[in-house]
C-alpha positions in Angstrom: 10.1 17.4 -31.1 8.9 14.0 -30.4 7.5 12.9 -33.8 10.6 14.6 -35.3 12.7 12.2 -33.2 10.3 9.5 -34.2 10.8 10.7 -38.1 14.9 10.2 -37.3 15.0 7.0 -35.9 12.6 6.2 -38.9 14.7 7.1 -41.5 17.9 5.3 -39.2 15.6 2.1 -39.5 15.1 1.9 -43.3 18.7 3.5 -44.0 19.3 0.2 -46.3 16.7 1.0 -48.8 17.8 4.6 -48.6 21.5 3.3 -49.6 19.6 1.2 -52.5 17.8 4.4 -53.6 20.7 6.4 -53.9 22.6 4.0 -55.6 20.1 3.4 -58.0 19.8 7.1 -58.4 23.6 7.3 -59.0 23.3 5.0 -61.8 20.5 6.4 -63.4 22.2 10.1 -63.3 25.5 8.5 -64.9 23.6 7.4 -67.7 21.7 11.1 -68.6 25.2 12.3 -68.1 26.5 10.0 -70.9 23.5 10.3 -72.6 24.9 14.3 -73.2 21.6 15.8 -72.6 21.5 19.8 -72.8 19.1 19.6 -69.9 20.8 17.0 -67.8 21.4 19.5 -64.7 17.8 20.3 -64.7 16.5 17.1 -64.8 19.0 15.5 -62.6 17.7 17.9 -60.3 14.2 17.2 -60.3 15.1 13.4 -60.5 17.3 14.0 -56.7 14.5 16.2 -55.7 11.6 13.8 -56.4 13.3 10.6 -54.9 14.1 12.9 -51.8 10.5 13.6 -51.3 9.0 10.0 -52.2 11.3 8.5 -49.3 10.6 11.1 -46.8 6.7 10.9 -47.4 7.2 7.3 -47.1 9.1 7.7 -43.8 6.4 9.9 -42.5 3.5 7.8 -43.9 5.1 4.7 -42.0 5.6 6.5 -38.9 1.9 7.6 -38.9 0.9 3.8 -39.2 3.2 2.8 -36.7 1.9 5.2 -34.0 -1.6 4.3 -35.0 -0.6 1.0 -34.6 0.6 1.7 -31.2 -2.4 3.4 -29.7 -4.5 0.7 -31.1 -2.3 -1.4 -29.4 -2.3 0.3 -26.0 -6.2 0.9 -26.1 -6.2 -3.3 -26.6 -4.0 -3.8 -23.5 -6.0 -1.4 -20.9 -9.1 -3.2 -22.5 -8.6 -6.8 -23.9 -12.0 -6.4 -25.9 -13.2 -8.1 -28.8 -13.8 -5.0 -30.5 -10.2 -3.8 -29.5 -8.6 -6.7 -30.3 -9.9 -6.9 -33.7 -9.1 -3.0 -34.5 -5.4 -4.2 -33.5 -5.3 -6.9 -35.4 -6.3 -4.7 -38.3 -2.8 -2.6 -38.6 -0.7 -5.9 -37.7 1.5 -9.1 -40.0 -0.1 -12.5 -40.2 2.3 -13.4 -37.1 1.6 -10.1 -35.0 -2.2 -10.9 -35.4 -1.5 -14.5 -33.8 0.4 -13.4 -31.3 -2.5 -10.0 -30.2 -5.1 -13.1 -30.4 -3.2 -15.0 -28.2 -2.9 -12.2 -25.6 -6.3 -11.0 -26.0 -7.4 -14.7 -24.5 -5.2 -14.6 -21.8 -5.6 -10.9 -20.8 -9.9 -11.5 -21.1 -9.2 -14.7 -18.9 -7.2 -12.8 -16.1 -9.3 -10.2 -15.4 -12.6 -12.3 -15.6 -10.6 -14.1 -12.7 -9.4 -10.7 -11.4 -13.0 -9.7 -11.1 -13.8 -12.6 -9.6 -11.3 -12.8 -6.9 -11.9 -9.1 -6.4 -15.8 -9.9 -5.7 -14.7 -13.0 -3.5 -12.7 -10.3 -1.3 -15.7 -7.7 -0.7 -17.9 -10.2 0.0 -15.2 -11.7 3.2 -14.4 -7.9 3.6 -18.5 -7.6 4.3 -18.5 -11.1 6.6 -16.0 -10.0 8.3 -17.4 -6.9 9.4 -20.4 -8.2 10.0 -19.0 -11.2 12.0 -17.4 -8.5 14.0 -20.2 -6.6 14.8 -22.7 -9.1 15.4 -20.2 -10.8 17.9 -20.2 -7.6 19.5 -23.5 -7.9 20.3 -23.3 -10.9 23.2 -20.4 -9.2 24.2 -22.1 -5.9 25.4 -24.5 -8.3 27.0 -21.6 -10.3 28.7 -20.1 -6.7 29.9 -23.5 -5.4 31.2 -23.4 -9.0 33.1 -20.2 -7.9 34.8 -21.2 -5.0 35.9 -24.5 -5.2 37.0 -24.1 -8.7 38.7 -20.8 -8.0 39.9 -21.8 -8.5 44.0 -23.4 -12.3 42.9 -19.8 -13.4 42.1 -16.6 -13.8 44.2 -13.9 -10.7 43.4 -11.9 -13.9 41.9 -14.4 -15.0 39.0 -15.1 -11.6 38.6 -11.4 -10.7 37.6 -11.5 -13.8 35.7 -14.2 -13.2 33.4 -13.5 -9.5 33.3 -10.0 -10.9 31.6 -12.1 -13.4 29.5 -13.9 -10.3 28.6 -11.0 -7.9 27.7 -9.0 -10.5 26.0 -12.3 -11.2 23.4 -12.7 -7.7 22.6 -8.9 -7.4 21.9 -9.2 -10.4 19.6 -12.6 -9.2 18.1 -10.8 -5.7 17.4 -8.0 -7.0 16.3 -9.6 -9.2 13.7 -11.8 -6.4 12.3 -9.0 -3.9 12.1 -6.9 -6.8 9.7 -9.8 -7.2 7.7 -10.0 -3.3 7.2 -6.2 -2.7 6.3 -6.7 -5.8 3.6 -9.8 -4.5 2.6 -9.7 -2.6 -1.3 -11.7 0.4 -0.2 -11.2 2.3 3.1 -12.9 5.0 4.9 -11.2 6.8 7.3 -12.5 10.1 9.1 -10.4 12.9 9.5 -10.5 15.1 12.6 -9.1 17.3 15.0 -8.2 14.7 18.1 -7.7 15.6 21.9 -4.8 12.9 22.7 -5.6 13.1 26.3 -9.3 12.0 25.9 -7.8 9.5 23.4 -5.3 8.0 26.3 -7.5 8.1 28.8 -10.6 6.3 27.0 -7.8 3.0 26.3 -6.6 3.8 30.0 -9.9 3.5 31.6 -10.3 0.1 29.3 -7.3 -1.5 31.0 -7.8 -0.3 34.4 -8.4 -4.0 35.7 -4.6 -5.0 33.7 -3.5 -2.3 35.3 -4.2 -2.5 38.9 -3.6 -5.7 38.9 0.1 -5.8 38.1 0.1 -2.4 40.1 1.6 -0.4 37.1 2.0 3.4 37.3 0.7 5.3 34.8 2.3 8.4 33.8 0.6 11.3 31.4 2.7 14.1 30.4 1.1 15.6 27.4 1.8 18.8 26.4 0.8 18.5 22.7 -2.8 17.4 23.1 -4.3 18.0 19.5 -3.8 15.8 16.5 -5.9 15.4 13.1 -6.6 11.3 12.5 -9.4 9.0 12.6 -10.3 8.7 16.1 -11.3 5.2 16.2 -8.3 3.8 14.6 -5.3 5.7 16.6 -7.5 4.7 19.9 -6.7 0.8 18.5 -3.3 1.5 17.9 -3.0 2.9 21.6 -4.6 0.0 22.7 -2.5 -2.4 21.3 0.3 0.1 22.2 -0.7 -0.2 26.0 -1.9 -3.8 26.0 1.9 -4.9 24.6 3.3 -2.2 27.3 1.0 -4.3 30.2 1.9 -8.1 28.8 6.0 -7.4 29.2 6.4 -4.5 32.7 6.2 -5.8 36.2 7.9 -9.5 35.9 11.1 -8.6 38.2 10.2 -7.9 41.7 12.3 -5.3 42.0 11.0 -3.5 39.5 8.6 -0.6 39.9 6.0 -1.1 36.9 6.0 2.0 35.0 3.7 3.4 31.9 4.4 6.5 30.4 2.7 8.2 27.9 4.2 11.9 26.7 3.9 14.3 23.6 5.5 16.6 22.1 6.8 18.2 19.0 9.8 18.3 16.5 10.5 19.5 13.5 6.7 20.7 13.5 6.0 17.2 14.2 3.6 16.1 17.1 5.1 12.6 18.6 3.5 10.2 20.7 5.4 8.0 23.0 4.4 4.9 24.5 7.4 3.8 27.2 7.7 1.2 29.4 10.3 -0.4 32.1 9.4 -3.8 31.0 11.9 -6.4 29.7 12.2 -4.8 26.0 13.4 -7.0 23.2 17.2 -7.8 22.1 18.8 -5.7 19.4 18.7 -8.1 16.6 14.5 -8.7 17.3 14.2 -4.8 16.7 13.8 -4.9 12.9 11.1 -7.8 13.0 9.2 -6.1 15.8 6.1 -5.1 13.3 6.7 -7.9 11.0 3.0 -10.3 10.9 3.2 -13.1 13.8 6.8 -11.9 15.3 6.3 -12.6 19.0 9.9 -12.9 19.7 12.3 -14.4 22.5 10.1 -13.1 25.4 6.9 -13.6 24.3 3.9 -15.2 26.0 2.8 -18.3 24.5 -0.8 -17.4 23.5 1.0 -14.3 22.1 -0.6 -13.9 18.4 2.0 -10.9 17.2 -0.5 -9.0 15.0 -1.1 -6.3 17.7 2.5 -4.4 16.9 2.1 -5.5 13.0 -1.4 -3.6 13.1 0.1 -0.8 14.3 2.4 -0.1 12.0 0.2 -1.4 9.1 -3.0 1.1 10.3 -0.3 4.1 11.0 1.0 3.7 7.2 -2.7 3.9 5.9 -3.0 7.3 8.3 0.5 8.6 7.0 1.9 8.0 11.0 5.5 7.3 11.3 5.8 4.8 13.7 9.1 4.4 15.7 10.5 1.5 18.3 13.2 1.8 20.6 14.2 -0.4 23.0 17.0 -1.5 25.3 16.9 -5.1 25.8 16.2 -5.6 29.9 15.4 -1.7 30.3 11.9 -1.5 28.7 10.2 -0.7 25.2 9.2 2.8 23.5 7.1 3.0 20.7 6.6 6.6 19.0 3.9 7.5 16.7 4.7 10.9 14.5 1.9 12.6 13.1 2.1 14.0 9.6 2.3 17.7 9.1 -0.9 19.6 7.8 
């Protein structure tokens, strides 16, 4: 159906020489006709009949070349080669060939810099990472300080470095999980997920944040299994929680609250994050996971890629992630899980 389309819009092309031909095939019959041939029905016949199938073979023929033409063409744009280029230039006018040399240049020049860009990434992809773990390293060291030399400091420069401490692995985290979402190939492990254990693990991490502003935590879980890479959603509830700490508990009055629920809808497990803290204003709502938005009520050494990671790691995991907030009421951020 296609190449008879093809053969159409052919013959709709070259309909001026197919207006020439028949005229010049009307002039030639009104001559045999004066001519007062016996056989002049016969041979006007033939003559209609042969000129009918010269043009349509010379449709066809020309719609062959051009389609030949075209997959040459296409092969030379999904690989600018020498060899390609030339077997394009072979079916194309002095100006066409010009023109394919022209691109081949510039195409072979992009992806020689497309290559080497792409190399350039992998190789900060691989310092990165390997910045990250090897700073891990004297951070283990500094944790195993704290908690074996605890009774040689004062509680006061313990809670201090135990913040210095937190606040580095956040940043350390934080840093490898941007270079991961950036990075061109990702590895991510599927499993089935107890959210509990999940909440509980970030929980225990922020105990000292938590105490310390004398925030009550609440877990009401009743769906508890999920299927996700562990190690990403327990980042995403960390920067879920540590957000949660940084804006609950500034008004005296106010009893600190964190709670944590699940649940299901539309055979959908959510995940809510909620806190009484001071929220954000209506119009901040849409920028909340946009890179570096820290908004009105932000903390000054506030970076704004903790939200912005979140929503960035929950589209590479297929989680829907939700905020809703009343401004001077507190925040809620829901994650969805996909259905499997």
């Amino acid at each position: 159906m296609e190449y008879i389309r093809r053969i159409w819009s052919e013959i709709k092309e070259e309909k001026i020489w197919f207006v020439i031909l028949t005229c010049t095939e009307l002039v030639s019959l009104f001559f045999l006709w004066l001519s007062g041939m016996e056989q002049f029905k016969v041979l006007a016949g033939l003559e209609v009949s042969c000129l009918a199938i010269i043009f349509l073979y010379a449709v066809i023929w020309n719609v062959r070349k051009e389609q030949k033409k075209k997959e040459r063409f296409l092969t030379f744009l999904a690989d600018p080669s020498e060899e390609n280029e030339r077997l394009a230039i072979g079916g194309a006018g002095n100006e066409e060939q010009e023109i394919l040399r022209e691109i081949g240049a510039y195409l072979r020049k992009a992806y020689r810099q497309a290559d080497a860009g792409r190399i350039q990434e992998e190789e900060y992809e691989r310092y990165v990472e390997l910045w990250a773990h090897e700073v891990k390293i004297p951070l283990s060291l500094f944790t195993l300080l704290l908690e074996n030399r605890s009774e040689e400091m004062s509680p006061t420069v313990h809670k201090k470095m135990e913040h210095v401490r937190l606040q580095m692995q956040s940043y350390v985290e934080q840093m490898l999980y941007y270079a991961r979402v950036k990075a061109v190939n990702k590895e991510y492990l599927f499993e089935e997920i107890s959210l509990e254990e999940c909440c509980r693990e970030v929980l225990d991490e922020y105990l000292l944040y938590l105490e310390e502003k004398q925030i009550l935590v609440q877990l009401d879980l009743k769906k508890k299994i999920v299927l996700s890479d562990r190690k990403s959603l327990c980042f995403m509830l960390s920067q879920l929680i540590a957000n949660s700490i940084k804006y609950t508990g500034y008004e005296a009055e106010k009893c600190p609250k964190l709670k944590i629920s699940s649940g299901s809808e539309n055979n959908r497990v959510c995940l809510s994050v909620c806190d009484n803290g001071c929220g954000v204003k209506p119009y901040e709502l849409r920028y909340l996971f946009e890179k570096g938005f820290t908004g009105e009520n932000s903390q000054k050494k506030s970076t704004g890629m903790g939200l912005y990671l979140v929503r960035q790691i929950g589209q590479e995991l297929k989680i829907e992630v939700e905020a809703v907030s009343v401004y001077g009421k507190g925040m809620e951020i829901r994650l969805w899980f996909p259905v499997v």
